[in-house]
Each structure stands twice: as C-alpha cells, then as structure tokens.
C-alpha positions as CSV (number, residue, x, y, z in Angstrom):
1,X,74.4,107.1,68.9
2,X,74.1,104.0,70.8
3,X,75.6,103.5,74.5
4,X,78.7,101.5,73.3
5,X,79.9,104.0,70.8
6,X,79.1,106.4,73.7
7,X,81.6,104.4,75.5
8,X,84.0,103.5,73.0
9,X,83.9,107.5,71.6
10,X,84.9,108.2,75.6
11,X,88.6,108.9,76.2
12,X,90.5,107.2,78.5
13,X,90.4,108.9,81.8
14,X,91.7,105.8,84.4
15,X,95.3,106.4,85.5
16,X,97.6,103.5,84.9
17,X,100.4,102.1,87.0
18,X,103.7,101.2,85.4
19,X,106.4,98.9,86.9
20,X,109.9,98.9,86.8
21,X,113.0,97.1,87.4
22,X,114.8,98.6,91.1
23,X,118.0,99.4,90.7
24,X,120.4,101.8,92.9
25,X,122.9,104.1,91.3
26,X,125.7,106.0,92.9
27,X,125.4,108.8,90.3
28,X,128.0,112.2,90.9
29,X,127.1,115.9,91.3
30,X,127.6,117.7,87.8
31,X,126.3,120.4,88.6
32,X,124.9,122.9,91.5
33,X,122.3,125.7,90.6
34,X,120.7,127.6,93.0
35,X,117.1,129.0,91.5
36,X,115.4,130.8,94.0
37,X,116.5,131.3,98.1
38,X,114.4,127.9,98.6
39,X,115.4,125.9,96.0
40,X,118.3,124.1,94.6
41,X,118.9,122.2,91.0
42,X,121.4,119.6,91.5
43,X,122.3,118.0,87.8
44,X,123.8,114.1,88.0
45,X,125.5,111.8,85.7
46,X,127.5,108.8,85.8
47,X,127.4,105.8,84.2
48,X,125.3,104.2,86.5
49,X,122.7,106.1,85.0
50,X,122.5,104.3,82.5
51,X,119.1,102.5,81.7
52,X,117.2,105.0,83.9
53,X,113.4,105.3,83.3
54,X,111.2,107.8,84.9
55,X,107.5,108.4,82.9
56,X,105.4,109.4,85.3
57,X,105.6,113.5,86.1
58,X,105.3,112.4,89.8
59,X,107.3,109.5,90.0
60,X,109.8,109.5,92.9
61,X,113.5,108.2,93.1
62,X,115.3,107.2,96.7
63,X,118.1,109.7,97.5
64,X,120.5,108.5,99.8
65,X,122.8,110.7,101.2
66,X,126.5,110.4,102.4
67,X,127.4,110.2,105.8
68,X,127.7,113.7,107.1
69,X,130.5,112.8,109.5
70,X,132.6,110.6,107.0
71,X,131.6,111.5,103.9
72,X,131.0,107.7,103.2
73,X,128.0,107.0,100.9
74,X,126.4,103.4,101.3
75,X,123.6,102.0,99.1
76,X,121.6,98.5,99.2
77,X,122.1,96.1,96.2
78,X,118.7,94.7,94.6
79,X,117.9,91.1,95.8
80,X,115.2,89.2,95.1
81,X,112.7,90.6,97.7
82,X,114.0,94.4,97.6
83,X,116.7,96.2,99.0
84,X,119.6,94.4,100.4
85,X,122.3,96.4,103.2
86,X,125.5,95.6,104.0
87,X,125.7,95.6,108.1
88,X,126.3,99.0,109.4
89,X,123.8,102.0,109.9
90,X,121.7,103.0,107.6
91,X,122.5,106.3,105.6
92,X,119.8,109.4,105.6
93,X,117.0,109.1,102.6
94,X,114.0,110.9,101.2
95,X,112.1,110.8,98.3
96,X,112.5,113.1,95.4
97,X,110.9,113.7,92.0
98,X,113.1,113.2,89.4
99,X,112.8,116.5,87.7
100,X,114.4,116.3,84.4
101,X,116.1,112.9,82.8
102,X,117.9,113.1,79.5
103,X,119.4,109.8,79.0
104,X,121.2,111.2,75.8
105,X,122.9,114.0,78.0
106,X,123.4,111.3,80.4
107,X,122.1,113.6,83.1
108,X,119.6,113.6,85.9
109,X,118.1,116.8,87.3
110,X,116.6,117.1,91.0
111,X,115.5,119.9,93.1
112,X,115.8,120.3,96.6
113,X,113.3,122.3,98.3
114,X,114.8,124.5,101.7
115,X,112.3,124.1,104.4
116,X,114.1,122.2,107.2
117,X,117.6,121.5,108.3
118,X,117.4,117.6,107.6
119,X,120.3,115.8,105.8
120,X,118.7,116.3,102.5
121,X,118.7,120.4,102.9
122,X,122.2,120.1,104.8
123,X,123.5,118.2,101.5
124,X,121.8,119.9,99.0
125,X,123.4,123.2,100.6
126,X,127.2,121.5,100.3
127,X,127.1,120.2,97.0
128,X,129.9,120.4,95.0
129,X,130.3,119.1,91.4
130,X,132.4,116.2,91.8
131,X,130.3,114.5,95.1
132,X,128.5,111.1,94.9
133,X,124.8,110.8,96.2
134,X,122.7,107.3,96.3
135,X,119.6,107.4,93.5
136,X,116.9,103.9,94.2
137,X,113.9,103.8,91.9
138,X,111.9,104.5,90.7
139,X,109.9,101.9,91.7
140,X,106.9,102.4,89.7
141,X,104.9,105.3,87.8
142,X,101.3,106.7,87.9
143,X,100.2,107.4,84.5
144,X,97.6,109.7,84.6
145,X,96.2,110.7,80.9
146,X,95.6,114.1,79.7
147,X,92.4,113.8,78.2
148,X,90.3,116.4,80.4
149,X,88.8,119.2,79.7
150,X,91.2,121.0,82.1
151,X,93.8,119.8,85.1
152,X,94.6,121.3,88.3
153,X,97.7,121.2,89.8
154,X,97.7,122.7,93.8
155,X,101.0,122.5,95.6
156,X,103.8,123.5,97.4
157,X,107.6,124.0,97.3
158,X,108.3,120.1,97.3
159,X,105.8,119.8,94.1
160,X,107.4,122.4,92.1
161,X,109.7,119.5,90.1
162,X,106.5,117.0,89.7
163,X,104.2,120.4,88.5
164,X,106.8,121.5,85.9
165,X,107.0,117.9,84.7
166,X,102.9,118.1,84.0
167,X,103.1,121.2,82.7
168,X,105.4,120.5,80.0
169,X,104.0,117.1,79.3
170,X,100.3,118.7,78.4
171,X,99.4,119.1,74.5
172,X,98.5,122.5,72.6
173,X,95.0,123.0,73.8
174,X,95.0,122.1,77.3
175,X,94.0,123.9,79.8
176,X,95.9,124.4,83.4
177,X,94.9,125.8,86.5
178,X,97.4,126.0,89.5
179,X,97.9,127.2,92.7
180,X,101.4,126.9,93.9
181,X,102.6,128.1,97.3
182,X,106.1,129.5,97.8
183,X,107.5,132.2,100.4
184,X,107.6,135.4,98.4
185,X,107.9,136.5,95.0
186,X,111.6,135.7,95.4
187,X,110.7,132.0,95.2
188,X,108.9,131.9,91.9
189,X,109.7,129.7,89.2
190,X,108.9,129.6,85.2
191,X,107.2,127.1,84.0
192,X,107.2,126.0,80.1
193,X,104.4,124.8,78.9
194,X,102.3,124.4,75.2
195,X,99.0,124.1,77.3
196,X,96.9,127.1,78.5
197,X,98.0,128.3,81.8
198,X,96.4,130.2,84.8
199,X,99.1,130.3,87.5
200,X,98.2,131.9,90.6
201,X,100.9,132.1,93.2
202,X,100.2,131.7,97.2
203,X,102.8,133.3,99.2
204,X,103.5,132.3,102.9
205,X,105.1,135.6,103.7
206,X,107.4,134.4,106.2
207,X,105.3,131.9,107.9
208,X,106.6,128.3,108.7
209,X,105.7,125.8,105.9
210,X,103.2,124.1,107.2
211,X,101.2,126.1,109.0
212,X,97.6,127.5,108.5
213,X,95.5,127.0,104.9
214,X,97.3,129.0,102.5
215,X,96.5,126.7,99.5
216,X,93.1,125.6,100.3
217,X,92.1,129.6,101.2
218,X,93.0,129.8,97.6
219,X,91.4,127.0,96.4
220,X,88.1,128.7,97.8
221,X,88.0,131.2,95.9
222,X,88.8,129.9,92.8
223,X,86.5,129.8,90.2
224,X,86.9,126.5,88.1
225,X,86.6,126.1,84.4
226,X,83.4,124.2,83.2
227,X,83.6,121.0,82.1
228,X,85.5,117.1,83.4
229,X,89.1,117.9,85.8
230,X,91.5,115.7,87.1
231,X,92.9,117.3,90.0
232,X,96.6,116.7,91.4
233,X,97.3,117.6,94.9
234,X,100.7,117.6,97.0
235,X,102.1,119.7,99.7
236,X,102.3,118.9,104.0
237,X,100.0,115.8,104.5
238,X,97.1,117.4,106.4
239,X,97.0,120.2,104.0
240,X,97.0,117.7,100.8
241,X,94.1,115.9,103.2
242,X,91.8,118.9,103.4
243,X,92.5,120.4,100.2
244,X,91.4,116.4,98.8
245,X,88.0,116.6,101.1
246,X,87.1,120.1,99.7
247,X,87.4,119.0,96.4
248,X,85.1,115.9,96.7
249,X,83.1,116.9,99.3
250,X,82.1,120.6,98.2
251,X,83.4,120.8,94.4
252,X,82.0,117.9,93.2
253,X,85.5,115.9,91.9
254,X,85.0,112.9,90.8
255,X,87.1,110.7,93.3
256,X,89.0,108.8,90.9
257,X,90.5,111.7,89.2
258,X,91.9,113.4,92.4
259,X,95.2,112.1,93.4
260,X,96.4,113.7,96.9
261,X,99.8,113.2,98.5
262,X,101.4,114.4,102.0
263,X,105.3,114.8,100.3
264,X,106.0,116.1,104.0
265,X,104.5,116.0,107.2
266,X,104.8,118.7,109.7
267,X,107.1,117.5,112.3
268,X,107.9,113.8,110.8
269,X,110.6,113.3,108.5
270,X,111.2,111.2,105.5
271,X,107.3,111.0,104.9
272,X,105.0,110.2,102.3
273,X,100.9,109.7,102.4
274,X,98.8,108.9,99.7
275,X,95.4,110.2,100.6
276,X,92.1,108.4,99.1
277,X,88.6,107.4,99.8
C-alpha cells in the first residue's frame, strides 16, 4: 500500500469547530431533581427554546440568573457585534454544559454541581418549577471524532454533564476509560453508554474541591489501553493544567488529541481556561 492510501485509509482524528447563531432565551424551570447531595438536574422549556442547537458533548450555554434581591431576570439581546444590555447592573452568569436537549420534548436539561455558595449554587438550591432563568449560547461546538482506539475522560463534579454526553455519544465497540472525582460514594452517578467502560471513581472524602491531586494521583497509576487516545480533561484549572502536562510530557499524548479545561478555578469565580501547548 502506497503512502496516500495510507493516508486516505486514516480516519479522521482533527477535532472540528462548529459555529452558531447567538441567541438568548428566557426559558422556565420544569422541573427540579436532585441526584446526589452535590448535584442538581434542573429540566427547562419554553418556547424560546425553540431552534436550540447543542452538538458538541462539551459545548457550554450562558446561564444568567435572577436577581436574588428582586427576583428580576435581565438578559442582553444579540446585536451585530455580540451581546447587547439594557443600562442597569449586570445579572450573575456562569457557564454550563447543556446536559440533555430534546427539541421534540421541548426541554433542556442542566446540572448544577454544589461546591460553592455562588448565585449559581444559591439558585440551583431554590428552584421551583414555574421560575425563569437566562440561557446565551451556545456560541460554538468542538467536534471531536470518535475514531480512536480508546478515549479518556478525567474530571470532576462540574464535568459530570459534558462526560455523560461522551459517553452516550460513543458507538458499540468503543472503548472508555475514566476517572471521575466526586465526594463519596453518595455522589455517584450512572452513566449509559453502548461503548466499553472502565469507570474508576476518585473520592475527595470530605476535602475542599480543589485541593491536593486526587485525579492526577489516579491518573498515575493507571494503566492505559494500547493503542491511539484522545484524552478529555476538565476539573479546577491548575488541576486540568497538570493532569494535561502528565499526559504529554510523561505518557506520551499526542498534543492535538488532548483537550484540557479549568471549568473552575479555586478562588475566582465565573472562570473558564483552555489549556494548550
């Protein structure tokens, strides 16, 4: 075999980015379901909803919350250059993954991880069905194929949503491998997926998220599957940073297909780093 059907015979391993139209949505609670002591499923719907679009499994959406004084919600229009206030303050954001979308339910899922006692946590704890919360974006997705010979997925509680969205994405025959770090057994999860799974949970044990190197202590003393991985990554930022440098520097990743995010950063709020070469 020659070196261009080599090439041409090669699946397509380069992540693709996918625009989309910004629009903001004042969507209303449906529904309030509290999974595990840390984490909370909020179900929206409205007809705002409508024409919502979310294909990456780690896309992210804008949540704005009401004011926690007045209850008032305020969201930007879209102009031609982005976001557009009316005068006033500003409400409370953060960025979520949108967990589950089914635009023939006409529902949005998103889940609310319980570390801190910001305005997200504060509102996710209210909730009643009934209530209006601001949804912007998403923006833009990161398509990032499936053909490896197996994918790991290393997180905490705020990737839970965007590693249950790979999970059930991956084809029969796939292969999985992740490390997922939660509090106690309490704050476990199922996952469905069709694609071969080795789930190894990392439990803090009551110590503040954040703190020490739960994941990539794991991560250590893992021993990988043979063959090509494309490795996702997202928990506090300087955890995501050192858990990206192990992999590249002392496993051998190729670069490319490691994609490292800070969804938090220990004492910051409303944070998000992409970490790269």
């Amino acid at each position: 075999m020659n070196d261009t059907s080599i090439a041409s015979s090669t699946p397509d391993r380069l992540p693709r980015r996918v625009r989309h139209d910004l629009r903001f949505r004042k969507l209303e609670v449906r529904r309030v379901q509290r999974l595990t002591p840390h984490l909370i499923r909020i179900t929206l719907g409205g007809d705002e909803l409508a024409g919502f679009t979310s294909p990456g499994f780690d896309d992210h959406a804008k949540v704005f919350f009401p004011d926690a004084a007045t209850g008032q919600l305020t969201v930007p229009t879209t102009g031609p250059e982005g976001p557009v206030w009316p005068p006033g303050p500003k409400p409370a954001m953060r960025d979520y993954t949108p967990r589950r979308h089914d635009a023939q339910a006409g529902t949005l899922e998103i889940d609310f991880a319980l570390h801190d006692a910001g305005p997200a946590t504060q509102w996710a704890e209210a909730a009643r069905p009934g209530d209006l919360v601001g949804v912007g974006g998403p923006r833009g997705s990161f398509i990032i194929p499936t053909a490896f010979d197996w994918h790991l997925l290393i997180g905490d509680d705020t990737a839970l949503p965007a590693i249950s969205r790979r999970l059930a994405e991956l084809p029969a025959g796939a292969r999985a491998v992740v490390l997922a770090e939660v509090d106690s057994e309490a704050d476990q999860i199922s996952f469905d997926t069709q694609a071969g799974l080795d789930l190894q949970w990392v439990h803090r044990r009551g110590a503040e998220p954040g703190t020490g190197s739960p994941l990539l202590d794991a991560l250590r003393g893992l021993t990988p599957p043979e063959g090509d991985f494309h490795a996702w990554v997202a928990c506090e930022s300087s955890a995501a940073k050192a858990i990206r440098a192990h992999l590249v520097g002392e496993r051998g990743a190729h670069p490319k297909w490691v994609k490292a995010a800070g969804y938090w950063r220990r004492g910051a709020a409303a944070t998000h780093d992409t970490h790269e070469d």
